[in-house]
N, C-alpha and C positions, 0 to 999 in steps of 0.2 A: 257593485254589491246589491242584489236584491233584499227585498224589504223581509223574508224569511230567514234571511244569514243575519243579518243585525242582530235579533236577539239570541241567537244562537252564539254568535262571536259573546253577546254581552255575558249570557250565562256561562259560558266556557270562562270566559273572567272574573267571574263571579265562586266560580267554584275552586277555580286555581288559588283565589287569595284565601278561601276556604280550609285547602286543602293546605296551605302555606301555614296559618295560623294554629291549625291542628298538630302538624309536626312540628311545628315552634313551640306549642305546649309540653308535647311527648319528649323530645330532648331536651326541655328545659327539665320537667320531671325528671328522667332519668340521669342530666346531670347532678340534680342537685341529692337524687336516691346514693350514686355512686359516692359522693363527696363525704356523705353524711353516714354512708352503712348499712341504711335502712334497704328490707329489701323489697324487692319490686312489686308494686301493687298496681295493676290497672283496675281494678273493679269498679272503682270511681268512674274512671273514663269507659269502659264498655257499657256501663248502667246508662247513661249516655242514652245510648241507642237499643237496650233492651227493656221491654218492661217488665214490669216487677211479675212475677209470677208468686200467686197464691197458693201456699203452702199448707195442705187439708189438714187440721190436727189428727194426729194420734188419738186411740182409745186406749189402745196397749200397748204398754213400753217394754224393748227385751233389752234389760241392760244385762251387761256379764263383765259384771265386777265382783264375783266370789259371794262370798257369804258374808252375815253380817252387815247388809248393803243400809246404809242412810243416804239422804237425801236433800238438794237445798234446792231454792229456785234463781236460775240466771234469769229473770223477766222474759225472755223468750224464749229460752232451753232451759232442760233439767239436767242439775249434775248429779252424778253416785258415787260414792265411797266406799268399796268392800275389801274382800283380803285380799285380794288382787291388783287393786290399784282402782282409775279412777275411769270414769264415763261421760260423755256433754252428749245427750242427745237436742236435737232442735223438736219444735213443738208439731214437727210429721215424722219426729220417732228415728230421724236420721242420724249418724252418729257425724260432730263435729270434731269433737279431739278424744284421746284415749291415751293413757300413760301405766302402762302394768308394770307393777312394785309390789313387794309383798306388806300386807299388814294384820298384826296378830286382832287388833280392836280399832276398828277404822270411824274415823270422826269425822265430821266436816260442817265448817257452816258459810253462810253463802250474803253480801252484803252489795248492792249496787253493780249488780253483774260480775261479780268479783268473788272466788270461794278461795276458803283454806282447808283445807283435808290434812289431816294428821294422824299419827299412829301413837294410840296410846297406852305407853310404858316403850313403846319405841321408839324410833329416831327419825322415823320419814316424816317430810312435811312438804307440802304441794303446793302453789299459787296457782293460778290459772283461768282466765276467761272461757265463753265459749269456744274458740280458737287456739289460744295458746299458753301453751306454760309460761308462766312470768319470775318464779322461782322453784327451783326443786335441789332440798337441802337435804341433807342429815345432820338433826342435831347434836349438840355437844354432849348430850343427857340425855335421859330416859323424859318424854314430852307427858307435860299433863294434862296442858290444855294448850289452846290459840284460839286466837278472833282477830277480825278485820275491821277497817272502817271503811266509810263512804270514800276516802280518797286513797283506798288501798294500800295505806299501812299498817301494820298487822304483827302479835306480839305473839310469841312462841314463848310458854313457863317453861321449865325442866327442872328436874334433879341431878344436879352434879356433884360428885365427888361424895363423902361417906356423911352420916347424918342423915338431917335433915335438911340438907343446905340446898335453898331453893333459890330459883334461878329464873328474871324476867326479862326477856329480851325482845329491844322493840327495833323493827326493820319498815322503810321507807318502800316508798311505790316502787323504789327500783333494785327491794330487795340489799341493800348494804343496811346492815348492824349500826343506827346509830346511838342507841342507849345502851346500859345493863341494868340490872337492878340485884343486888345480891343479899338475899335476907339469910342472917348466921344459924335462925332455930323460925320454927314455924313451917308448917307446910304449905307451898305455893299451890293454892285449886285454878285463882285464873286472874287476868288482866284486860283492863282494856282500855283502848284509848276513844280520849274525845273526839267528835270529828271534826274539829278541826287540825287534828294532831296533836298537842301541842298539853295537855295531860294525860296524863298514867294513873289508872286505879288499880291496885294489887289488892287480889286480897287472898289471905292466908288464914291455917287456924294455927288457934294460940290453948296454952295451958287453960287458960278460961272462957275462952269461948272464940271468936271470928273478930278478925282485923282485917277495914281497910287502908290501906297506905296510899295518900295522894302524892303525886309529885307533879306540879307545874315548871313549867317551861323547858323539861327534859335536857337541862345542865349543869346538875347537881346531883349527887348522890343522899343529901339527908333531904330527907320529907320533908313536904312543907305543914301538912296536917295528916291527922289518922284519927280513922272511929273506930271504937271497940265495941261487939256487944256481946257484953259478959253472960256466958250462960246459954247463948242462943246461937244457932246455927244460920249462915246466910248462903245462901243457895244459889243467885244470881248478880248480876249487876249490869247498869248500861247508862252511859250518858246520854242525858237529854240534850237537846237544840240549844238552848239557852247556857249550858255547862254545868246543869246541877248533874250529879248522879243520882240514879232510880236504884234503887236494893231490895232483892227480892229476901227476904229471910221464911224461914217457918211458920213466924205468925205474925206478921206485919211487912206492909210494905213501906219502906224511911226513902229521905229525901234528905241529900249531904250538898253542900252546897262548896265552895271554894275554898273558901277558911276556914270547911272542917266540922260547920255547925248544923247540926240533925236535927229531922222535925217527922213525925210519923206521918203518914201521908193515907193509910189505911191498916186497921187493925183485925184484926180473924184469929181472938184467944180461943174460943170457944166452937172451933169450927178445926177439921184436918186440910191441908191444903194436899191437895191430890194433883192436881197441875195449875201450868199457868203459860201463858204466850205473852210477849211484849213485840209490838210491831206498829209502824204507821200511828203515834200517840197512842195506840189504845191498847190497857190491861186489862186481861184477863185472867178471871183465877174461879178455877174448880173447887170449893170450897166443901168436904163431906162432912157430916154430923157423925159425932164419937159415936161409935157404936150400935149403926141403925142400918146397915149393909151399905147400898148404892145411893142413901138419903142425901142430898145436899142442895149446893145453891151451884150455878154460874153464876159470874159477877163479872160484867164490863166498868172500867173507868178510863177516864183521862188520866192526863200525863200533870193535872192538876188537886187525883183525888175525888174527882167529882164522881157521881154516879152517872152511869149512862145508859144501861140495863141488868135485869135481875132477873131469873126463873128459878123456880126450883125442879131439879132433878130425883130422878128415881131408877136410872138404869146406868149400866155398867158404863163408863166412857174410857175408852182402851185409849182413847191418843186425842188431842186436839192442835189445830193451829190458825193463826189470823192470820190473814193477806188478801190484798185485793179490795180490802172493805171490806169481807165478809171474814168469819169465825166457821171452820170443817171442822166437825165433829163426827169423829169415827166410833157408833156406841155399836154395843153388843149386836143390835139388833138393821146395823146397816149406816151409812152416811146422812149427818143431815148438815144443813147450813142455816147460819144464822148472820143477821146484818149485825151492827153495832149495839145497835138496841135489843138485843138479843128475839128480834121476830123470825120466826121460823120460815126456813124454805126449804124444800125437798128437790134431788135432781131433778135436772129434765130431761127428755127426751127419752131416749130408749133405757130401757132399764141394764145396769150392770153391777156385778154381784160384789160386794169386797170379802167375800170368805176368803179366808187366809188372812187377809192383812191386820197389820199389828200396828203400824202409823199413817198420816197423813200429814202432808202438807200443802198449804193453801198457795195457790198461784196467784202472780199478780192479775191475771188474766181474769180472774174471778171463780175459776175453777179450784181442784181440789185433784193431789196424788195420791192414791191411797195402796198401799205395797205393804209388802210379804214376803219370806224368803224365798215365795218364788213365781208372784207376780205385783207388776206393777201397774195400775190402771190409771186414768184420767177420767173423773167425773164433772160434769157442765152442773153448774147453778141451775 
């Protein structure tokens, strides 16, 4: 054997036990795929040996999801909700899933890559990643609301049966029913859960005003506590990290803790509240002066109350939303952005127009959606 074959023989053995271990892994996969149900994924093992390719973002998005289209952010893709059914494009505008169903008033909102789409006063109701549907139901009632948590369990209201008899239903990551909540009088606006799972905030109105209903540990049917506020409408709600619940009402924002005990956390008597976003610890609220047309304030806080920034306003704000760290503001007169502290920034790059659009929403990206019945654009910070 010459001294040129040795490493040749060596490599030839080198690659054989190679090529040995590779197919030792692929059948051990596809055993353990067949056993188990799951179906066959190699992308893991070709990524392997491909590299990543950079994916240009989109400026213009063409979804065709009907009319009525809203919108959430999956962190790398955007999904849509119209009367058609639903949309996942990826962030170069390519379409990843698509599910057509009819919806008379399409909703949706969208939590850790994870959306709920709902049909409201109807019956559809949608789960779904950028990839794939996770649940696709019709419910038992005419739906009023639904939301999601961080570990993708997710509560459907409804109205069933004659009355007012409202109806909250909470379903697991994997989509099985494993609460109910049945309230006799009152009407169900919406529910949600902790993320941890493991409480239930309802809230409904009542002959004098808004109830919420807590329930801990989700295996029991009486409540453990409930706040009422007599007189006063409350408009939002969300648990915080720590398990208190955040309440967004008309003119105050409360702070309800486990056993039920409330504490105002920010007040706004003397002020209209026009909008608000809750995202990433930090609130926001649009705040306008009675009676003086577009006059008012933005107001950032923490999830403590604190202040964190303050301007005052003077022009039309059609839509606003947080994410990414930054605050998109869609005013009359064009897009602008603002950090926490409410300091101004203006797009960059090339200029593009948001005539038409009537919302926005902010990406984790740091970017900003801003859409219309019948365009959708992507604006850079």
């Amino acid at each position: 054997m010459t001294g040129d074959e040795k490493p040749k023989k060596k490599w030839r053995g080198l690659l054989g036990i190679a090529f040995s271990a590779v197919s030792l892994v692929v059948l051990t996969f596809t055993a353990i795929t067949l056993i188990t149900g799951r179906n066959l994924d190699f992308s893991w093992f070709t990524g392997l040996f491909s590299p990543n390719v950079y994916v240009e973002p989109a400026q213009e998005f063409y979804f065709d999801v009907g009319r009525d289209r809203m919108f959430a952010d999956l962190g790398d893709s955007i999904a849509a909700a119209g009367t058609v059914g639903i949309q996942v494009l990826d962030v170069g505008g390519n379409e990843t899933l698509r599910d057509p169903f009819r919806m008379s008033a399409p909703a949706i909102s969208a939590v850790n890559g994870r959306a709920i789409a709902f049909d409201i006063g109807g019956t559809a109701v949608r789960v779904f990643n950028k990839m794939r549907i996770e649940a696709s139901f019709e419910a038992a009632g005419s739906v009023v609301s639904a939301s999601i948590n961080r570990n993708g369990w997710f509560c459907v209201n409804t109205q069933e049966g004659g009355g007012l008899r409202g109806v909250a239903t909470v379903y697991n990551n994997t989509a099985d029913a494993v609460y109910r909540v049945n309230l006799a009088s009152g009407y169900v606006l919406s529910s949600v859960l902790s993320p941890d799972s493991r409480s239930l905030a309802v809230l409904n109105l009542t002959d004098r005003g808004s109830r919420i209903t807590l329930y801990h540990g989700l295996n029991k049917q009486d409540p453990d506590s409930a706040f009422d506020l007599s007189g006063g409408l409350i408009l939002d709600m969300r648990f915080l990290p720590g398990g208190d619940l955040l309440v967004v009402s008309t003119d105050s924002l409360i702070v309800i803790d486990r056993d039920g005990a409330s504490r105002t956390l920010y007040e706004y008597f003397d002020k209209r509240l026009s909008g608000y976003s809750l995202n990433e610890g930090i609130i926001v609220l649009h705040l306008l002066d009675f009676g003086v047309g577009y006059s008012g304030r933005l107001v950032t806080l923490d999830e403590d109350g604190n202040l964190v920034g303050e301007i005052v306003t003077d022009r039309e704000l059609i839509s606003m939303s947080f994410g990414g760290g930054y605050l998109a503001v869609l005013r009359n007169d064009g897009l602008v952005f603002y950090d926490a502290e409410l300091k101004e920034s203006h797009p960059s790059g090339e200029s593009i127009t948001t005539a038409g659009a009537s919302r926005v929403l902010a990406l984790e990206s740091g970017a900003a959606l801003a859409a219309g019945d019948h365009s959708a654009v992507v604006i850079n910070r």
